[in-house]
C-alpha positions in Angstrom: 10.6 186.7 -58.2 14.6 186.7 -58.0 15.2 183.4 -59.6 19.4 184.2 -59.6 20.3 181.2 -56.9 17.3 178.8 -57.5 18.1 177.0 -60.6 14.3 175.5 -60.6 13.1 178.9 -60.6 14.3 179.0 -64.5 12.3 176.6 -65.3 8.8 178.8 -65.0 8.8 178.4 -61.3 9.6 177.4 -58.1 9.0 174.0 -56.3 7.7 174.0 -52.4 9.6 173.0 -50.0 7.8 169.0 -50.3 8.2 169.0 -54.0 11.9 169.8 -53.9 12.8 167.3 -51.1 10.8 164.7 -53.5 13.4 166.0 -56.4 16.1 165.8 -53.9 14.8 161.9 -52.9 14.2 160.9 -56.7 17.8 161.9 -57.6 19.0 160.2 -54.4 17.4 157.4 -56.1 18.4 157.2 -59.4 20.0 154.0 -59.1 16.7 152.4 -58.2 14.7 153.2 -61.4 11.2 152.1 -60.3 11.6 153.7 -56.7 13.0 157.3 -58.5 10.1 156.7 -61.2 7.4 156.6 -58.3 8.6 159.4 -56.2 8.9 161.8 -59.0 5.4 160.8 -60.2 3.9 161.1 -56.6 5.5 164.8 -56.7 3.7 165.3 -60.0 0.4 164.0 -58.2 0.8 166.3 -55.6 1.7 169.1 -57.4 0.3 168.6 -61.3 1.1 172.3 -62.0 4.9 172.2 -60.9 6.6 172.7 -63.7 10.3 171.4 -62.5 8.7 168.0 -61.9 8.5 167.9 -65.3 11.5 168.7 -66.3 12.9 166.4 -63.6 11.1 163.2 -65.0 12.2 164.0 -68.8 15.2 163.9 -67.6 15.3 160.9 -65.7 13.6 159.2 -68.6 16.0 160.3 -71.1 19.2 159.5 -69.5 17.2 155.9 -68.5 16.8 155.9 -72.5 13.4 155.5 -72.2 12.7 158.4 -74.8 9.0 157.7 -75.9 8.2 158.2 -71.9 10.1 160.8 -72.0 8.6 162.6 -75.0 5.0 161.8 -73.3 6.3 163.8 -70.6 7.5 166.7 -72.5 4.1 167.4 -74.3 2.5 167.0 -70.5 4.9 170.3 -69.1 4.5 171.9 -72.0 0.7 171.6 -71.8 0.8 172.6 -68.1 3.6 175.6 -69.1 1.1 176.7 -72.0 -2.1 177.2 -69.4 0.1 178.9 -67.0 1.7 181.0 -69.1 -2.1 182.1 -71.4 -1.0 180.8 -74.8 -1.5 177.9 -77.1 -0.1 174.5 -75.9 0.3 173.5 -80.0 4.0 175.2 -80.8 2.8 175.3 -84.3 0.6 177.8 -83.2 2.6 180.1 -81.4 4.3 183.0 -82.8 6.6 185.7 -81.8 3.8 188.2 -80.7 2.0 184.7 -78.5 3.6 185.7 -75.3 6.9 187.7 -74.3 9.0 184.7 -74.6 12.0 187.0 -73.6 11.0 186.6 -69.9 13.2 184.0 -68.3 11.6 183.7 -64.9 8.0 182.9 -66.3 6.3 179.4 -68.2 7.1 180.3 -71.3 11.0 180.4 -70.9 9.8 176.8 -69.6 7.8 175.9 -72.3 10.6 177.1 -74.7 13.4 175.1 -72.7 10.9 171.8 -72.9 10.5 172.6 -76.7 14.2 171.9 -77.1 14.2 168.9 -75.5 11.6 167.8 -77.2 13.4 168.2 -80.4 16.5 166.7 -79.0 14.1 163.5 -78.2 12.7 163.3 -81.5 16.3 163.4 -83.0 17.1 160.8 -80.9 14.5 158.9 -81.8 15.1 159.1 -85.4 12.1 161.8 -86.3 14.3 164.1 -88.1 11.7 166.0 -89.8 9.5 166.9 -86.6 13.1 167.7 -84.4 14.2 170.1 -87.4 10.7 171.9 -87.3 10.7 172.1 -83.6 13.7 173.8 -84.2 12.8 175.9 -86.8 10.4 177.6 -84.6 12.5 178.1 -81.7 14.9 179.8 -83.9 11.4 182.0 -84.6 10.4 182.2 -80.6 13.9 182.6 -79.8 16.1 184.5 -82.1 18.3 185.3 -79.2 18.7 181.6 -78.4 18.2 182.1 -75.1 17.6 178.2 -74.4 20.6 177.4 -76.4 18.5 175.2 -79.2 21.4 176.0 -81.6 23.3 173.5 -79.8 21.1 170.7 -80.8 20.4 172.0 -84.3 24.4 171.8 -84.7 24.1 167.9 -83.7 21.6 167.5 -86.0 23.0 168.9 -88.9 26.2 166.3 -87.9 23.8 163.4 -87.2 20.7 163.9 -90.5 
């Protein structure tokens, strides 16, 4: 899969053509929370294995600052990227040897973009001890820092 012009396509996949006019509607609707909320959940119903719906509704739940939905959210993709990708959902788990998480264009370059914004959620929502470990091991999965995690270990050395 040449994922160079579809920036979904980094995200461990590609949405159909219904799935990314929903995206396209729920951005279009941003302004109208509950009406963005609904259509980006029916493209989760009609797609549950779509993994840029769920990085589309953790980021519309962040920047609505509803983070505990949004951290809900998270663990859902990164359950969905886990089973897609053959390796264990739990990121304490998972080592360097789990999967090739050097691979860009498959679930786990999802699963490791998700873990990031999980632990950016976390420090946001004052659970310094779980972001730092989330972050710990994606210095582990991703020594290259491929995902660009140092960016929010950085805040949260300014912020802890």
């Amino acid at each position: 899969m040449d994922s160079a012009g579809d920036p979904l396509a980094l995200f461990g996949g590609e949405a159909s053509p219904v799935i990314a006019q929903l995206l396209h509607d729920a951005a279009a609707a941003y302004q109208h929370t509950s009406r963005a909320e609904a259509i980006l959940w029916s493209a989760q119903a009609i797609n549950p294995a779509c993994l840029p719906v769920y990085f589309a509704l953790y980021k519309f739940y962040f920047y609505k600052f509803r983070l505990a939905d949004a951290e809900k959210v998270a663990l859902m993709g990164l359950e969905t990227a886990a089973r897609q990708g053959g390796f264990a959902s739990d990121w304490k788990q998972l080592s360097p040897l789990s999967v090739n998480w050097g691979l860009t264009d498959r679930p786990q370059h999802f699963y490791l973009f998700t873990l990031k914004a999980l632990a950016f959620i976390r420090l946001r929502l004052g659970q310094h001890t779980d972001s730092l470990a989330l972050l710990d091991k994606l210095q582990e999965l991703d020594p290259g820092d491929s995902v660009g995690s140092s960016v929010i270990r950085d805040l949260a050395t300014e912020l802890i």
